[in-house]
N, C-alpha and C positions, 0 to 999 in steps of 0.2 A: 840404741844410743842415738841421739839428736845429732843431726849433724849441721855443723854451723852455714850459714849460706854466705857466698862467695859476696866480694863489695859488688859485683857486676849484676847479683840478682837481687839486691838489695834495693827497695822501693825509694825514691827519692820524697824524704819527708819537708813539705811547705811552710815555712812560718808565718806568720799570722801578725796584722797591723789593723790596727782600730782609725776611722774616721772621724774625724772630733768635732768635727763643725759643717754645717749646711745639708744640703739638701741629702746626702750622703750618711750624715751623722751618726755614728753607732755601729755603720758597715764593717765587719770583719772582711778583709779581703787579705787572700795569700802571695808570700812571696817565695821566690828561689831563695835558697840556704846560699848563696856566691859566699863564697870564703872575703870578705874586706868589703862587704855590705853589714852596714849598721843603720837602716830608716833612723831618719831624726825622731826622736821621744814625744811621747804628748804633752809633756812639760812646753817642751824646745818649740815644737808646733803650733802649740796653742798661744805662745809670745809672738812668733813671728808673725802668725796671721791675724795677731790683734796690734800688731802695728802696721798689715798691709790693709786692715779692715775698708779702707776710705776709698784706694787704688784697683782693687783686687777685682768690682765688678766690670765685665766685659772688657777685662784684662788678655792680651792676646802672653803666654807667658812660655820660657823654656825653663825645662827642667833638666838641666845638663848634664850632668851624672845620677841618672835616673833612681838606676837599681830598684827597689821594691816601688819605686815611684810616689812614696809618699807623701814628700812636696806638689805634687803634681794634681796627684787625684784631692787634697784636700783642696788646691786652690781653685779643680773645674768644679768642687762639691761646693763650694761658698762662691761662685758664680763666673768664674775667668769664662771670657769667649772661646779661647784656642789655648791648650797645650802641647808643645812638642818635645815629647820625651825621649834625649839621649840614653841609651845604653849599649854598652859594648859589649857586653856578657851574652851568648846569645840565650843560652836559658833564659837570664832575667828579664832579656827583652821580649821573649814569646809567653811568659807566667804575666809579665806586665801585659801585654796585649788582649792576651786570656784573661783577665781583671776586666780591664774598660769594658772589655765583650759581655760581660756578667753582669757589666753596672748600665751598660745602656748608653754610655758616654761619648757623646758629641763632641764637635771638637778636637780629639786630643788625637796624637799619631805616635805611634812608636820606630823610630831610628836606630837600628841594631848597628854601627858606627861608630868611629874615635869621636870623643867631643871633638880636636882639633881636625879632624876632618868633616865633621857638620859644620863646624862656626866657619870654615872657608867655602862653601860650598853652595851657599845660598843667599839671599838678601833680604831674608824676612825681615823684618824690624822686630824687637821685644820691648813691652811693657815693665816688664817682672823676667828676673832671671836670676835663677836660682843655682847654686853652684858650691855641689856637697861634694866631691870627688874621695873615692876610699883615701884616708889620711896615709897611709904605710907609701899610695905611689906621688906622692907631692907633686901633685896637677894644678896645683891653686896659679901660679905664677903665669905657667903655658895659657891653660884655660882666659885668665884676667888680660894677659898682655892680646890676647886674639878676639877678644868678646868686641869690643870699642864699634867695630861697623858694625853688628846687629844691635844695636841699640838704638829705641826711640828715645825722641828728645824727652827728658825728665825719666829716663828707665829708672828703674829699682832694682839694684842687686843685691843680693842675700848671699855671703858668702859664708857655711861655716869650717872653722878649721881649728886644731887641736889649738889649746887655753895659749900658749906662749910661741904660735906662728902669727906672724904679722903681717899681709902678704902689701905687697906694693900695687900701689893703683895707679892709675891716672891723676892729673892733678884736674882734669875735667868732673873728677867724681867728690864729692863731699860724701863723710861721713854720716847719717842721719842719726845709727841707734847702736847700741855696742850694749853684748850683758853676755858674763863670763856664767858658764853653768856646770861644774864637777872639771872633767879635763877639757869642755868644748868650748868655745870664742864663736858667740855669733854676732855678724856686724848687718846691718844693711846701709849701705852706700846705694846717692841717687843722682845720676850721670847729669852734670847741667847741660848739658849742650844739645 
């Protein structure tokens, strides 16, 4: 008789995210299973990055609730300078590392860290800042009211958050693009100052 194997000896199975644009294009690369990790879709991805299409080259950009790092790795595959990807999971942050390591990719750094402890912590400026945070622990607010001093003048923020959350900004930042997709709300907002 078969006997079942315990969760402890059980293999940690990787899920899998397509690349959809640039030098990258078509790459399978793996992610940690993190329970309230959801990569943005290639529906979702392939809008947002054909409205970043004009900003996106030699873009220095943060990826702030990293997780499978999908925003991240699409924007160093279609040409950004620098990415610095936040994650706090520590799995996710070393399966993310192990990625870049695979792909050759320049540029980009992994931060196993709270967002709100990277966004205080340093002075980098961002171009593009992207800001997916698991929707269950509602970080849009904390993340948005701390981001304000990493940002270059004219940044790009991509915020997405579940269809009927609204999150408050700045009044430094306009609105540029908004498009509701099943339960998700993606806006991108571009900081005037």
């Amino acid at each position: 008789m078969a006997r079942s194997l315990s969760r402890k000896h059980t293999p940690q199975i990787l899920s899998q995210l397509r690349i959809i644009g640039g030098q990258w294009r078509g790459r399978k690369l793996q992610f940690a299973p993190v329970e309230g990790l959801r990569p943005t879709g290639d529906r979702l991805r392939e809008t947002l990055f054909n409205w970043l299409q004009f900003d996106l080259h030699g873009a220095h950009c943060l990826d702030l609730f990293a997780g499978s790092g999908a925003l991240g790795l699409e924007a160093l595959s279609r040409g950004a300078r620098s990415v610095d990807f936040v994650e706090l999971n520590t799995h996710a942050a070393r399966t993310l590392t192990e990625q870049l390591k695979f792909l050759g990719a320049e540029g980009a750094l992994v931060h196993n860290t709270k967002a709100y402890d990277f966004l205080g912590s340093g002075d980098k400026k961002y171009d593009i800042v992207f800001v997916d945070p698991p929707f269950a622990d509602d970080l849009w607010q904390e993340s948005l009211d701390t981001l304000s001093a990493r940002l270059a003048p004219g940044a790009l923020i991509y915020v997405e958050t579940p269809r009927n959350t609204v999150p408050s900004v700045l009044t430094s930042w306009y609105l540029e693009k908004e498009k509701g997709a099943g339960r998700v709300c993606m806006r991108l907002y571009r900081h005037a100052e």
